[in-house]
Phi, psi and omega in degrees: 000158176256138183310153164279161188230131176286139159303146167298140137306136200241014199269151183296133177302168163282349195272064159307115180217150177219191226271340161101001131205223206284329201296141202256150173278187190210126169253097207237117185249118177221142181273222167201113212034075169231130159278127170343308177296317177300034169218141207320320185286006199223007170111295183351108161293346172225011150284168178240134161255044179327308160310266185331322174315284151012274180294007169266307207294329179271027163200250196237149165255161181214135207251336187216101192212129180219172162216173188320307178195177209253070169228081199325312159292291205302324167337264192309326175323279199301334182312291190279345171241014180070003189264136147310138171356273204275007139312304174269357187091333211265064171263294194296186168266165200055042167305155130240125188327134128000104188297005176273312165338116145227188200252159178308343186294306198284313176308312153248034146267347185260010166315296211110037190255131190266117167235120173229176206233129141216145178119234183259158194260264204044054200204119185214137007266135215295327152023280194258325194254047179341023189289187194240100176268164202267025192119192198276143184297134198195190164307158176305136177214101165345286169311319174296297180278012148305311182323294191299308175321322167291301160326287164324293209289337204255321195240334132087062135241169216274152186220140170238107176263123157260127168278078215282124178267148172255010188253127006251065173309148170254161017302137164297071214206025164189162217116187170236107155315294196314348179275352164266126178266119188289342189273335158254030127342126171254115167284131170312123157329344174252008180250150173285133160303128169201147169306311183307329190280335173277300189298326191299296191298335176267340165307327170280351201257330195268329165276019186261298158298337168283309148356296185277267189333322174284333165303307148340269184350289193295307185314305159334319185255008161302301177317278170350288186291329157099053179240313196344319169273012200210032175244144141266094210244102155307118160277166107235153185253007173091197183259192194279136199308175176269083200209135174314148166099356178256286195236148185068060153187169177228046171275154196314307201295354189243315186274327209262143206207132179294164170179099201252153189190120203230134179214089192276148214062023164246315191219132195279131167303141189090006209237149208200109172289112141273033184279166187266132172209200183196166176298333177308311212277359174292294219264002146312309184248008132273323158313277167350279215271352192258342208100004195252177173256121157332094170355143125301317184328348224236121177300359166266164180212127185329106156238093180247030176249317175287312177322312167279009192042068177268307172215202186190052131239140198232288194230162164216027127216158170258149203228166184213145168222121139273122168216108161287007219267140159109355173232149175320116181082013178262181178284206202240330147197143169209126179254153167181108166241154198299100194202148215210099198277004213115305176222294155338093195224118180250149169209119189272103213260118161272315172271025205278335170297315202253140157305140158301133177207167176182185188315319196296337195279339196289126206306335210253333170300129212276325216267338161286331160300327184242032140294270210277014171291308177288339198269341149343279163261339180259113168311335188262320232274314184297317177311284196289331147329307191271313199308335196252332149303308157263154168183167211267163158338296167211152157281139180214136174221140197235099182259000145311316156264014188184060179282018189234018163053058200243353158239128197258131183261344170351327207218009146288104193285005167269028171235028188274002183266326165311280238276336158272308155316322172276336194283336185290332186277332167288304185318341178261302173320331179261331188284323183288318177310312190106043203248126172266000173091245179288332136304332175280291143349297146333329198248358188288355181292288177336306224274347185265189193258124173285022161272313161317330142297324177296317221272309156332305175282333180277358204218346169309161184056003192256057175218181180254138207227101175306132153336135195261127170326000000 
């Protein structure tokens, strides 16, 4: 059941400061495989976010914010240097950037901004990403960026803290489960109900909340230090949980990402976006917000226009990649890209011959065993089973009428103009990238950190797989 829940006290200490000039500080608070809806300000009936709420109601929400691909490393990779996946070298997971590549760290130290990291890293070569990291990689740890705030609050230079979480990655192994009743849990509509799928969502839900407290925490010391007014502070929740249909795919629920952002006497509290943007378009639009000029080198573009509610138009499509060559418990390659107008989401299966597989899928798993446990006897169970292994060349969704993307309209002809018109803007989106498709998949192996390869080549082909109808 669920707890009352106390708001953090946010009111200011006497150790009042401010950043000593015009330059606004910078926060990036990020979570980690959090799918967006799960979270209270984004609709979710049973998390509880208090904090995050909050931090919604005193700025902006952004209602269509996405990113490249559903992965964690090539993710913080694309976050932080403004480059698309294969731009930087960073597509598969446990990548590494190009040693050529740079980063927000090099753009604003050379502002004058002291930028540092605390918390989970997964970003290589260290190189590319210089931060001043905060202590060793582990969990959001309070005490450590107090350390750092203070040092601030003391030399009154301007600072961009990222702030990173492993939370709620699984394992589920913090939090308090007890504020989830498993049995009224409202579950998405594309996941099959089993109880092992109900125990999973509240171990994931108690890490959410946990989330939401380190978050809480850092705000505090935001306060605390009398930087609030003159700070910009980013929520993002990373890509879509570890549940099929999510992360390791380029279906909405994987790519589409919460992304909060309070900047006060910049951005009217309350305010709610639907512009289209993406992670490429973050370090523009700190380069932007800092003073500096913006790369032409760099695939994103500043909306530091939408942030200030100037306009509420940004892009007008988002583009996405999967390359499984390269995560634990995959196959031997299943490429697959994206391209997302808005309503619309086309998707290109390049390994659409070969089942799909990844970590969720691995013999020991409770919760994917009993999905196909269920596909037995249950018709919707078989259906989310055989659709998320096999699949067709291509998708087509109408996520207006079908936003959790469970009927592919691809091979309806009364969508063959859609259906064409977006496959033409991803084919100039992969030719501007260099993206060769299934040869660029082949080659995703170069690009990892090697013991994270090593881990690959032992565990591949080791998951369960349904007999293909």
């Amino acid at each position: 059941m669920k707890k009352e829940i106390l708001y953090l006290s946010l009111c200011p200490l006497s150790l009042s400061v401010s950043a000593g000039n015009d330059s606004p500080n910078i926060v990036i608070f990020i979570g980690d495989d959090c799918r967006y809806q799960d979270l209270g300000c984004y609709g979710s009936p049973d998390a509880i976010t208090p904090n995050i709420d909050r931090l919604a109601s005193e700025g902006i929400r952004f209602d269509n914010f996405f990113q490249a691909t559903a992965m964690s490393s090539p993710t913080r990779q694309c976050l932080m240097t403004g480059l698309y996946p294969l731009r930087s070298g960073a597509y598969p997971n446990h990548a590494m950037s190009k040693p050529s590549t740079r980063s927000i760290v090099h753009y604003l130290t050379k502002l004058g901004y002291h930028v540092a990291l605390q918390g989970k890293r997964h970003i290589n070569p260290e190189s590319v990403f210089p931060f001043d990291y905060i202590g060793p990689w582990k969990n959001v740890d309070p005490k450590l960026i107090e350390g750092f705030l203070k040092k601030r609050s003391e030399d009154k230079s301007p600072f961009c803290l990222f702030v990173c979480s492993n939370d709620p990655h699984y394992p589920w192994t913090r939090g308090d489960r007890s504020m989830f009743n498993p049995d009224s849990l409202t579950l998405p509509e594309f996941i099959v109900d089993t109880p092992e799928t109900r125990d999973g969502y509240v171990g994931y839900l108690a890490e959410i909340n946990q989330l939401d407290k380190d978050l809480g925490a850092v705000d505090a010391l935001i306060q605390k230090y009398g930087f609030s007014e003159n700070t910009l502070f980013v929520f993002t929740s990373e890509h879509g949980f570890t549940f099929p249909f999510a992360k390791w795919t380029c279906y909405g629920q994987g790519l589409h990402t919460g992304f909060i952002a309070r900047w006060p006497g910049k951005i009217k509290p309350g305010s709610v976006s639907s512009a289209l943007c993406e992670y490429v378009d973050v370090v523009p639009t700190l380069i932007d917000i800092a003073g500096g000029e913006i790369p032409s080198s760099l695939d994103g573009k500043s909306f530091r226009s939408v942030l200030e509610g100037k306009t509420d138009n940004h892009k007008s499509y988002v583009y996405g990649i999967q390359t499984s060559r390269g995560i634990v418990y995959g196959g031997e390659h299943y490429a697959v890209r994206t391209v997302f107008d808005g309503r619309y989401r086309y998707i290109l299966n390049l390994s659409h011959e070969e089942p799909f597989q990844c970590i969720q899928m691995q013999e020991k798993d409770s919760i994917w065993y009993s999905w196909c446990d269920k596909a037995a006897f249950d018709s919707f169970a078989k259906k989310q089973v055989m659709r998320y292994v096999y699949r067709p060349e291509e998708e087509l969704y109408d996520t207006g009428n079908d936003p959790y993307e469970i009927n592919n309209l691809a091979y309806n002809e009364d969508y063959t103009e859609i259906k064409k018109h977006l496959k033409s803007m991803l084919m100039k989106w992969m030719k501007s990238q260099g993206d060769k498709g299934l040869l660029t998949e082949m080659e995703a192996l170069e690009h990892m950190v090697p013991n994270n390869l090593e881990k690959y080549l032992k565990t591949k082909n080791k998951v369960i797989l349904p007999c293909k109808d």
